[in-house]
mmCIF file as gemmi writes it, N, C-alpha and C atoms, coordinates in Angstrom:
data_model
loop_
_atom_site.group_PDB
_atom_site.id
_atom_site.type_symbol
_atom_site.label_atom_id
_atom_site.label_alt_id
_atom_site.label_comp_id
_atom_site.label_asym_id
_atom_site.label_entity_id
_atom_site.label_seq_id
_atom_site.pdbx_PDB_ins_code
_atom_site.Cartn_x
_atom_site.Cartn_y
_atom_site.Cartn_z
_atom_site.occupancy
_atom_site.B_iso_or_equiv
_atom_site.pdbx_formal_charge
_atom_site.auth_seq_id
_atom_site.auth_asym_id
_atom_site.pdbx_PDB_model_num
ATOM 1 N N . UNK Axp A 1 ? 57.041 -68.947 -14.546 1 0 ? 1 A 1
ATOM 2 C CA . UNK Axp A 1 ? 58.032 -69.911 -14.082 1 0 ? 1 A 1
ATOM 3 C C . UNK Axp A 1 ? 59.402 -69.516 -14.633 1 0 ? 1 A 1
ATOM 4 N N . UNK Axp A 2 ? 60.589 -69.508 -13.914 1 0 ? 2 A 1
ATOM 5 C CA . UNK Axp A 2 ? 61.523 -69.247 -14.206 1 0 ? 2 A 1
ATOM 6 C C . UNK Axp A 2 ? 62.801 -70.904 -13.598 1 0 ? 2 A 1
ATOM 7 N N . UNK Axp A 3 ? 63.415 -70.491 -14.88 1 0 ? 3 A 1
ATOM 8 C CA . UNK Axp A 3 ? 64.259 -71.878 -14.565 1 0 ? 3 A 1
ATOM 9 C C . UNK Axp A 3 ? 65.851 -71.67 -14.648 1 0 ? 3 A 1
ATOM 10 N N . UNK Axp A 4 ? 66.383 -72.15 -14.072 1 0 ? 4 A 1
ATOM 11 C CA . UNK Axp A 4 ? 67.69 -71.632 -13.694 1 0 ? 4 A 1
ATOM 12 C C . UNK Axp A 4 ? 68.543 -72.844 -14.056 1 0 ? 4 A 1
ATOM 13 N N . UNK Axp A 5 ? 69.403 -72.409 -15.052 1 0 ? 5 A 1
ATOM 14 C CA . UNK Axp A 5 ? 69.933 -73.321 -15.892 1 0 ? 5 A 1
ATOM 15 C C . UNK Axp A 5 ? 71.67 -73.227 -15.117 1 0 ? 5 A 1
ATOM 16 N N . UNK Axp A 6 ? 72.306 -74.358 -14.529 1 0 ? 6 A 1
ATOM 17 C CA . UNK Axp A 6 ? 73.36 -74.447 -13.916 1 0 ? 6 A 1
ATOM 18 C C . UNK Axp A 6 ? 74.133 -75.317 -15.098 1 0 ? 6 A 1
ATOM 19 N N . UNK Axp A 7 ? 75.268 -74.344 -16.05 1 0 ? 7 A 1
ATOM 20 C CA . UNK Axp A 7 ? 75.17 -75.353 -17.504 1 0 ? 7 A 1
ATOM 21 C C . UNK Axp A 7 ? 76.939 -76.127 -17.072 1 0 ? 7 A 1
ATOM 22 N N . UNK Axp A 8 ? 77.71 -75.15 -16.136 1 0 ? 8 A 1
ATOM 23 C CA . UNK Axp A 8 ? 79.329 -76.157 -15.822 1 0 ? 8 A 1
ATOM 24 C C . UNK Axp A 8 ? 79.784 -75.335 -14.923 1 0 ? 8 A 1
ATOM 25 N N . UNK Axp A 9 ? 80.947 -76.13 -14.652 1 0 ? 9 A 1
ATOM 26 C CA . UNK Axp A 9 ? 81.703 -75.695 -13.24 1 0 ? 9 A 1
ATOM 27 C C . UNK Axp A 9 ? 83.227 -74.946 -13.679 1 0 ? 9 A 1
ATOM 28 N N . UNK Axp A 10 ? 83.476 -74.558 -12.92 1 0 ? 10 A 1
ATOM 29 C CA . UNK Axp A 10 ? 85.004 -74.128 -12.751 1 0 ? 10 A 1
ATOM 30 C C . UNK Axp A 10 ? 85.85 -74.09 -12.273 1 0 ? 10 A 1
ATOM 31 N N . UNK Axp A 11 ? 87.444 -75.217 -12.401 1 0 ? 11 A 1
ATOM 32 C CA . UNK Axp A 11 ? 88.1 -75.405 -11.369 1 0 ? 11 A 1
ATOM 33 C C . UNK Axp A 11 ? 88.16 -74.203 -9.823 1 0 ? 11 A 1
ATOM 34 N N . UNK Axp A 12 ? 87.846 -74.952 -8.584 1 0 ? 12 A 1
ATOM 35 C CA . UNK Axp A 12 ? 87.606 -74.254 -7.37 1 0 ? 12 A 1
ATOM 36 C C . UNK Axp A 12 ? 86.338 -74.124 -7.146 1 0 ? 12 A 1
ATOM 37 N N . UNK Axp A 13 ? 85.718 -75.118 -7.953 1 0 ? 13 A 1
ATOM 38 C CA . UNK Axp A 13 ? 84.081 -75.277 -7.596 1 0 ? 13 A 1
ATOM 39 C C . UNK Axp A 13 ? 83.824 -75.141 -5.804 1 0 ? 13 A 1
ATOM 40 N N . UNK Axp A 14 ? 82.837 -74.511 -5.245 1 0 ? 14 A 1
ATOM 41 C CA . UNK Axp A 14 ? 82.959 -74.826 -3.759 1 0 ? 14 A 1
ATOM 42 C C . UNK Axp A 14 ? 81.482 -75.939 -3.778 1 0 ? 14 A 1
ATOM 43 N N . UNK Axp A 15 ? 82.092 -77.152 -3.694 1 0 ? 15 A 1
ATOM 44 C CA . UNK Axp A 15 ? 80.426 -77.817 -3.905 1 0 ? 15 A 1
ATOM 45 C C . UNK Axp A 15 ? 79.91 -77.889 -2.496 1 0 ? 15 A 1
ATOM 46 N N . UNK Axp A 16 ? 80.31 -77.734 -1.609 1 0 ? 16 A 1
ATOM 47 C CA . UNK Axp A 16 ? 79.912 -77.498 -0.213 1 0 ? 16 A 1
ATOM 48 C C . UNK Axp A 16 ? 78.706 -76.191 -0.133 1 0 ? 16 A 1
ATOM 49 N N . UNK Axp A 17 ? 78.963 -75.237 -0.96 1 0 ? 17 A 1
ATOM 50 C CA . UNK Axp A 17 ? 78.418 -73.843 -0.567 1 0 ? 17 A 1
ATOM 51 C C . UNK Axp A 17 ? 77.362 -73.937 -2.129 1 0 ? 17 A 1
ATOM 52 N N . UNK Axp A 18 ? 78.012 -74.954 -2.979 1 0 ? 18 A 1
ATOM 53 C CA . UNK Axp A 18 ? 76.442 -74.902 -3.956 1 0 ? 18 A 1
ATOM 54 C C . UNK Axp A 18 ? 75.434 -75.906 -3.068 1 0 ? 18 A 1
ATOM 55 N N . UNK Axp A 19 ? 75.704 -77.068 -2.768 1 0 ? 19 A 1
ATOM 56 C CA . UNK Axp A 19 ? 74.736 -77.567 -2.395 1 0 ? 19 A 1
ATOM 57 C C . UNK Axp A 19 ? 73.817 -76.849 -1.308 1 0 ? 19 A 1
ATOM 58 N N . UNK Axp A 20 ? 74.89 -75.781 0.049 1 0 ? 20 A 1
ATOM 59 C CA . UNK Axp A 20 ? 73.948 -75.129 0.504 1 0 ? 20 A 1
ATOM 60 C C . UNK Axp A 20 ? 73.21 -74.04 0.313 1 0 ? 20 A 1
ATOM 61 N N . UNK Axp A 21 ? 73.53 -73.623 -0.841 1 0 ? 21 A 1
ATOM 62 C CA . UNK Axp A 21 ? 72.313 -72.266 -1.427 1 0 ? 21 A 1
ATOM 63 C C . UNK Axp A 21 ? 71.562 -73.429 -1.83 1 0 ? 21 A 1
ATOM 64 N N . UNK Axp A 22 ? 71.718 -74.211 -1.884 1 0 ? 22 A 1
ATOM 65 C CA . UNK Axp A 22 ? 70.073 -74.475 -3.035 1 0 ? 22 A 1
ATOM 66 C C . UNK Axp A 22 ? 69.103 -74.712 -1.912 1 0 ? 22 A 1
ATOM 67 N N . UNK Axp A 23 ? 69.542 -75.64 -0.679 1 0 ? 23 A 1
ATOM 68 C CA . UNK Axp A 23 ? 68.969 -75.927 0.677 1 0 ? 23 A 1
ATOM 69 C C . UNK Axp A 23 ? 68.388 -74.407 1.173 1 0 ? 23 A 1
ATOM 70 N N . UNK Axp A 24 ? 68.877 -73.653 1.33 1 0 ? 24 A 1
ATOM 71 C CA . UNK Axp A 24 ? 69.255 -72.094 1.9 1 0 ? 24 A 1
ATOM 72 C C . UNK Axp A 24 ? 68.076 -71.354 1.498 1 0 ? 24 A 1
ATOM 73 N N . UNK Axp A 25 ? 68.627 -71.242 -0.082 1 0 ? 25 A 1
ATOM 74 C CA . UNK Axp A 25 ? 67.753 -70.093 -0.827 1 0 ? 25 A 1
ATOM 75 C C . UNK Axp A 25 ? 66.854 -70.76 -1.509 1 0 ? 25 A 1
ATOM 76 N N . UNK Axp A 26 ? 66.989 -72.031 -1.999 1 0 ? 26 A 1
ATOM 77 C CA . UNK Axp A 26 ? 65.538 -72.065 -3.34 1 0 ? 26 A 1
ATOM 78 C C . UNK Axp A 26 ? 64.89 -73.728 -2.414 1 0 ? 26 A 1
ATOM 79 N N . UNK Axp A 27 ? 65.445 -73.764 -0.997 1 0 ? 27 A 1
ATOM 80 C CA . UNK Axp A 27 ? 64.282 -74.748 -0.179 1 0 ? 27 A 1
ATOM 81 C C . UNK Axp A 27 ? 63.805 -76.179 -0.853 1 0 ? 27 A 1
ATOM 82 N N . UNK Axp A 28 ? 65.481 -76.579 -1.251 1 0 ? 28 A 1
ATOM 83 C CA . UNK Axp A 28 ? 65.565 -77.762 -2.078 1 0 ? 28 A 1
ATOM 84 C C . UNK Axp A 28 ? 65.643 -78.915 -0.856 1 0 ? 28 A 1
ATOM 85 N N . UNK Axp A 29 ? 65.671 -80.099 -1.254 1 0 ? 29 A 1
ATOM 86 C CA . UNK Axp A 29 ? 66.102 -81.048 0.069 1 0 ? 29 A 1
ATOM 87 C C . UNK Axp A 29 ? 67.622 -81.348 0.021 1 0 ? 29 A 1
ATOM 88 N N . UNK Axp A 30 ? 68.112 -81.655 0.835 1 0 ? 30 A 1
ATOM 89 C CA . UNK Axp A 30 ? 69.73 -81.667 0.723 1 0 ? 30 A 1
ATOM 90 C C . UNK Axp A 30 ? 69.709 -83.126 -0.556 1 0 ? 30 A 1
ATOM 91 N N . UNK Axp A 31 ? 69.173 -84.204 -0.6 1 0 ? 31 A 1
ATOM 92 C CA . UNK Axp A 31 ? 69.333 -85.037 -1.17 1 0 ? 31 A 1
ATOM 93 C C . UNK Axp A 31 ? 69.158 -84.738 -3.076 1 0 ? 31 A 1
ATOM 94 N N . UNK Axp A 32 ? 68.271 -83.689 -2.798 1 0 ? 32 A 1
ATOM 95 C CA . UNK Axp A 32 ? 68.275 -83.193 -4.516 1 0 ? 32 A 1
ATOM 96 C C . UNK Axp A 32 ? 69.07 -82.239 -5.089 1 0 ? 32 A 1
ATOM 97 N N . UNK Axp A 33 ? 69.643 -81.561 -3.728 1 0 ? 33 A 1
ATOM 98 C CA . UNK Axp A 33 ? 70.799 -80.651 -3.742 1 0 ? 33 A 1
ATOM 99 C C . UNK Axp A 33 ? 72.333 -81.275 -3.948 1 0 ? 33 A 1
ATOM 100 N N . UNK Axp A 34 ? 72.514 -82.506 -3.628 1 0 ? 34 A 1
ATOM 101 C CA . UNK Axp A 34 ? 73.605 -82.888 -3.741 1 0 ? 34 A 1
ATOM 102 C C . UNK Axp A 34 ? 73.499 -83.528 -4.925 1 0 ? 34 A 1
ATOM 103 N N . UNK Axp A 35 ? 72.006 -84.177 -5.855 1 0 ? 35 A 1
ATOM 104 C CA . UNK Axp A 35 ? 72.14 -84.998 -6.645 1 0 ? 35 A 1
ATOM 105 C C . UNK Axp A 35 ? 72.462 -84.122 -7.907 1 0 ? 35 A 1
ATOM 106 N N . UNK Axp A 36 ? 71.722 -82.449 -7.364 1 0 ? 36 A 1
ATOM 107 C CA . UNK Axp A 36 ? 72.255 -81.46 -8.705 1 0 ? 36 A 1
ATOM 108 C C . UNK Axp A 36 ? 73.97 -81.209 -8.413 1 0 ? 36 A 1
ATOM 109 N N . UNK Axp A 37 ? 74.454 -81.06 -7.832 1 0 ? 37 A 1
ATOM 110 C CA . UNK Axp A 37 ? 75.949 -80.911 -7.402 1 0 ? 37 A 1
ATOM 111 C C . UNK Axp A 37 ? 76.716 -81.801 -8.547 1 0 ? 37 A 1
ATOM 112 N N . UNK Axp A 38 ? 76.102 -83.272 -8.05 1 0 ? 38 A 1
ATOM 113 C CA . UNK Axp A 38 ? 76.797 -84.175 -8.335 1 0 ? 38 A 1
ATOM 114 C C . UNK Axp A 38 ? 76.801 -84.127 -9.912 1 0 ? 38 A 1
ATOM 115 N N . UNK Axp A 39 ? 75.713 -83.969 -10.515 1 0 ? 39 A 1
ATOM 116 C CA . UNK Axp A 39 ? 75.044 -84.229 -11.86 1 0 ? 39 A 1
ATOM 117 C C . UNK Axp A 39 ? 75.895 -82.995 -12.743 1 0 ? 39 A 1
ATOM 118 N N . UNK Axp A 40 ? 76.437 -81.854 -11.958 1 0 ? 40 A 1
ATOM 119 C CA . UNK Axp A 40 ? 77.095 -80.947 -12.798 1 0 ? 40 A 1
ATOM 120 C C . UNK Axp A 40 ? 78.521 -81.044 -12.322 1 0 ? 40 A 1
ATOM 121 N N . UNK Axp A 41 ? 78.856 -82.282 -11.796 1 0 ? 41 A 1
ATOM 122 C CA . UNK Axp A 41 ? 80.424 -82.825 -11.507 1 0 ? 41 A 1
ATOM 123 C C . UNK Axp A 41 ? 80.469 -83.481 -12.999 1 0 ? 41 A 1
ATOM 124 N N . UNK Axp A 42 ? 79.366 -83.986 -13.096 1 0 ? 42 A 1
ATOM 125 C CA . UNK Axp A 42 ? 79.346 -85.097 -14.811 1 0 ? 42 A 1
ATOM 126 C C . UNK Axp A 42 ? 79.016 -84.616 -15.379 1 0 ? 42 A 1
ATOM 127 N N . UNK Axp A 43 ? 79.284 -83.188 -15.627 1 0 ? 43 A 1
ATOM 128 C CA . UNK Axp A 43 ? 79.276 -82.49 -16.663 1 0 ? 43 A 1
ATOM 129 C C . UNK Axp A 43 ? 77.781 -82.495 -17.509 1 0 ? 43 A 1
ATOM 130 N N . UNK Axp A 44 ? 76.929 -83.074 -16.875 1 0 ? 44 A 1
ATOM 131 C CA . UNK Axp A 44 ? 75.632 -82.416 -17.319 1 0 ? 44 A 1
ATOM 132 C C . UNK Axp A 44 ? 75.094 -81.297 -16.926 1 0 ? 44 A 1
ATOM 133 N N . UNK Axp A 45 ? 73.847 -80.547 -17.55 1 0 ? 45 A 1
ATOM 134 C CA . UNK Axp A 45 ? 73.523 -79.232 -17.391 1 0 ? 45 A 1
ATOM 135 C C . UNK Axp A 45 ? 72.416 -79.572 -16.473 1 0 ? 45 A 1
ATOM 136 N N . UNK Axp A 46 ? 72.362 -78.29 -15.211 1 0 ? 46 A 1
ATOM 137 C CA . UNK Axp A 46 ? 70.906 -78.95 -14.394 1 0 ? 46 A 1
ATOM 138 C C . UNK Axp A 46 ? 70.276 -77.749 -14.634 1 0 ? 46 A 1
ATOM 139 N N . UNK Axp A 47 ? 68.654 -77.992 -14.539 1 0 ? 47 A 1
ATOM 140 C CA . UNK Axp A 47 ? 68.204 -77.309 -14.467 1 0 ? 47 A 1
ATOM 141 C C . UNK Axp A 47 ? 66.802 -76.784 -13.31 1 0 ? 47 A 1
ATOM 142 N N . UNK Axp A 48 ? 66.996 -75.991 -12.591 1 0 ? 48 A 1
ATOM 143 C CA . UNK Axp A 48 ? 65.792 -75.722 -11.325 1 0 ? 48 A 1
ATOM 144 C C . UNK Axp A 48 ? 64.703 -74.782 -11.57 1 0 ? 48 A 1
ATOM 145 N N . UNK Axp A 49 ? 63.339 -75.177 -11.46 1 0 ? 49 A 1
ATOM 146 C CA . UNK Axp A 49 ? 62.273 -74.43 -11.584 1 0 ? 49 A 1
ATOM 147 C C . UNK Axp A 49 ? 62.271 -73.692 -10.517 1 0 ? 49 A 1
ATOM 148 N N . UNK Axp A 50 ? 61.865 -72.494 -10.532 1 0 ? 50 A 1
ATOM 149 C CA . UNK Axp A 50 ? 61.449 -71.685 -9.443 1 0 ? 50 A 1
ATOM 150 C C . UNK Axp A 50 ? 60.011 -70.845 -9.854 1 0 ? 50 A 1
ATOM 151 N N . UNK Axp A 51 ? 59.312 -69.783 -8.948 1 0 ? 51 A 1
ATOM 152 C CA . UNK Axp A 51 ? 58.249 -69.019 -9.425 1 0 ? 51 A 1
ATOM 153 C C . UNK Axp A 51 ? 59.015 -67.872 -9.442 1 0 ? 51 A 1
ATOM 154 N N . UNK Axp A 52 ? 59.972 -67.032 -8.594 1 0 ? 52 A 1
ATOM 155 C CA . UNK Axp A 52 ? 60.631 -65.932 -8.146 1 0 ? 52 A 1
ATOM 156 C C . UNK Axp A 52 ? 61.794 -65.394 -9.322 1 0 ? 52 A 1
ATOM 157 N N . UNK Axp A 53 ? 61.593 -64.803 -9.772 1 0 ? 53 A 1
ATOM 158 C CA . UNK Axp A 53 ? 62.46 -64.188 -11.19 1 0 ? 53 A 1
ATOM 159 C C . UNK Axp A 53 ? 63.93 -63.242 -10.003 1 0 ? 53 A 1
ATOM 160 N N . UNK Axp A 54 ? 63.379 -62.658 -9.171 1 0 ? 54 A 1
ATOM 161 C CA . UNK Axp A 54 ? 64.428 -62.133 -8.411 1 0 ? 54 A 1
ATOM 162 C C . UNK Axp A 54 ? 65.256 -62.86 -7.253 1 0 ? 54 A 1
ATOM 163 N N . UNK Axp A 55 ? 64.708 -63.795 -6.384 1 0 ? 55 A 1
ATOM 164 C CA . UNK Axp A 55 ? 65.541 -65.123 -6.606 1 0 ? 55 A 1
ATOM 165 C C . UNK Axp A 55 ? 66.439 -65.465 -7.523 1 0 ? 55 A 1
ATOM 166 N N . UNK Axp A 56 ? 65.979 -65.898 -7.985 1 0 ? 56 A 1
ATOM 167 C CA . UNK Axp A 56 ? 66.591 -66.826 -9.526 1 0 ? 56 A 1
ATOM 168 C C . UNK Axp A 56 ? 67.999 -65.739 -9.401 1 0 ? 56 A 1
ATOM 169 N N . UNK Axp A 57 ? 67.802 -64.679 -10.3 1 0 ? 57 A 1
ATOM 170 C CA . UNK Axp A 57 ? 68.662 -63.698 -10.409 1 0 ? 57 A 1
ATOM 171 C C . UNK Axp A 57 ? 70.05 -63.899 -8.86 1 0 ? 57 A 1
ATOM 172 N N . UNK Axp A 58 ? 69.183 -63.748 -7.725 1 0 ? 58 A 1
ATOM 173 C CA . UNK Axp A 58 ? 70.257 -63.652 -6.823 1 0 ? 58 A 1
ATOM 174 C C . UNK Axp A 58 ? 71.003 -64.904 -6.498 1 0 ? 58 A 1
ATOM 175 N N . UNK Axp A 59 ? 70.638 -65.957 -6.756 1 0 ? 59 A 1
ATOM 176 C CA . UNK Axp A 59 ? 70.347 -67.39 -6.718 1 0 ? 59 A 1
ATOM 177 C C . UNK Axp A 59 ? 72.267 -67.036 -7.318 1 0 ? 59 A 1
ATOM 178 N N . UNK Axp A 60 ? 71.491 -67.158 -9.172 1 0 ? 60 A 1
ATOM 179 C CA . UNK Axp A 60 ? 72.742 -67.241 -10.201 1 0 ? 60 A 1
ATOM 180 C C . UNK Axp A 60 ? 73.738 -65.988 -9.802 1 0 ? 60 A 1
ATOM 181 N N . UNK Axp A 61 ? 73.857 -65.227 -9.308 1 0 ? 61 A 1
ATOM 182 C CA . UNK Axp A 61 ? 74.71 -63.932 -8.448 1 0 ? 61 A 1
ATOM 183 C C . UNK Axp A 61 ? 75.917 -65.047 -7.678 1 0 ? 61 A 1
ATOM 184 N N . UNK Axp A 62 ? 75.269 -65.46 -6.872 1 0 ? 62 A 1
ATOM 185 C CA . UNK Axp A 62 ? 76.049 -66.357 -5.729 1 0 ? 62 A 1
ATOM 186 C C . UNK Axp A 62 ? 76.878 -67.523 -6.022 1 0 ? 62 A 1
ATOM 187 N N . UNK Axp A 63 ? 75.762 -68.389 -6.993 1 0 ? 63 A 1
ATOM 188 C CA . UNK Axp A 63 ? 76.484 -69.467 -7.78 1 0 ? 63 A 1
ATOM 189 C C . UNK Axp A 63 ? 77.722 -69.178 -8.528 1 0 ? 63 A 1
ATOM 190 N N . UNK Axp A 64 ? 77.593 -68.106 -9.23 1 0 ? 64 A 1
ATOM 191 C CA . UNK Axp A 64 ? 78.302 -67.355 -10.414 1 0 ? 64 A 1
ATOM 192 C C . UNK Axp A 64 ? 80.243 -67.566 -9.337 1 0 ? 64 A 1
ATOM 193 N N . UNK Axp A 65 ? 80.056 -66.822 -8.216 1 0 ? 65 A 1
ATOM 194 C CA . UNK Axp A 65 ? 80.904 -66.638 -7.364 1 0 ? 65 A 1
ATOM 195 C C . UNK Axp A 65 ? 81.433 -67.911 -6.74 1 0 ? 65 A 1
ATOM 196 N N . UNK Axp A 66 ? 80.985 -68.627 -6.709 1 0 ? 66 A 1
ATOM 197 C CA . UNK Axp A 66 ? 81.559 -69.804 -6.075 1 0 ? 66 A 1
ATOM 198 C C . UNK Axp A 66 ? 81.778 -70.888 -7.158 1 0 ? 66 A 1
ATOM 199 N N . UNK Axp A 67 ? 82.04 -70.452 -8.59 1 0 ? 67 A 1
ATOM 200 C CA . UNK Axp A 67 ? 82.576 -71.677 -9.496 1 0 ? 67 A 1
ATOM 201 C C . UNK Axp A 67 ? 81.249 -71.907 -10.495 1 0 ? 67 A 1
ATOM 202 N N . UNK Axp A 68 ? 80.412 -71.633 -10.781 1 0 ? 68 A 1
ATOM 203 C CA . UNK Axp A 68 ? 79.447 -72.738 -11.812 1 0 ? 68 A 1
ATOM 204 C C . UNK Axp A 68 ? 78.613 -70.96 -12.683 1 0 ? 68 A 1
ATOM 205 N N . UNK Axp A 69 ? 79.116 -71.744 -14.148 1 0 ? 69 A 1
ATOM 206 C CA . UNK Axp A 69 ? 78.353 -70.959 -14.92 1 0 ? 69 A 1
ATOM 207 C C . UNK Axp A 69 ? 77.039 -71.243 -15.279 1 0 ? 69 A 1
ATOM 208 N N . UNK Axp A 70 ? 75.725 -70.053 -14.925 1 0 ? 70 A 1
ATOM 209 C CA . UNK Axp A 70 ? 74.806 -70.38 -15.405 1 0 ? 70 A 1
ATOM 210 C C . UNK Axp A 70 ? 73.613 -69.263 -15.956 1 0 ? 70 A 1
ATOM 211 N N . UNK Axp A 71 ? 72.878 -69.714 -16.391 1 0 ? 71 A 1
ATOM 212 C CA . UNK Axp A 71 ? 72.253 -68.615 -16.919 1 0 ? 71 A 1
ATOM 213 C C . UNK Axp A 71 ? 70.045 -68.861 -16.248 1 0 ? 71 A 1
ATOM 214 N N . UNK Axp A 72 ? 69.805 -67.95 -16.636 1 0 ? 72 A 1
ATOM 215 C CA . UNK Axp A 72 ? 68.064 -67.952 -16.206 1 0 ? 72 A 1
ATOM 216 C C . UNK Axp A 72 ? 67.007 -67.711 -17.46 1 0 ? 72 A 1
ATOM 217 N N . UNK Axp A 73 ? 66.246 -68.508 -17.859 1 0 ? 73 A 1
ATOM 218 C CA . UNK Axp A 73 ? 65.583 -68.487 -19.03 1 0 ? 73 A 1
ATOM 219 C C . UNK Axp A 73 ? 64.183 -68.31 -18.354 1 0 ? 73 A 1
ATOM 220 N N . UNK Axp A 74 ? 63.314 -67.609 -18.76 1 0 ? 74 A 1
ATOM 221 C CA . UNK Axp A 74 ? 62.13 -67.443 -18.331 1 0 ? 74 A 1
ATOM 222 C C . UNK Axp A 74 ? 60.906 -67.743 -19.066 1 0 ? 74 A 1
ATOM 223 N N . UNK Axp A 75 ? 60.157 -68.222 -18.881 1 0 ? 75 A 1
ATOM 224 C CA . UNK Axp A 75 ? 59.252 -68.854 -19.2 1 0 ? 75 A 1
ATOM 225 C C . UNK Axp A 75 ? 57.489 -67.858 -19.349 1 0 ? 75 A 1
């Protein structure tokens, strides 16, 4: 299991294009996708389970680019 730690944002966040990778790539529902969006607007850290270690990786690639620092801890 690999978990993908989304820990803050950076002015020019695109929260439009985080909420749709998560829909996109890790086959979240838009409603848990926006509630992680939202949850790292308030400055809490989210965190998403996945099974795919190379995912994950491309996942945090994309995120990285559109505003939100995060990192992948593996389990």
């Amino acid at each position: 299991m690999v978990k993908i730690i989304l820990e803050s944002w950076r002015e020019g966040l695109e929260k439009v294009s985080l909420t749709k990778l998560q829909v996109d790539m890790l086959e979240k529902s838009l409603k848990e996708s926006k509630l992680n969006v939202d949850s790292l607007l308030d400055d809490k850290k989210v965190i998403i389970e996945i099974d795919n270690l190379d995912l994950a990786h491309e996942f945090l690639k994309k995120v990285e680019k559109i505003g939100v620092n995060g990192s992948i801890l593996i389990k």
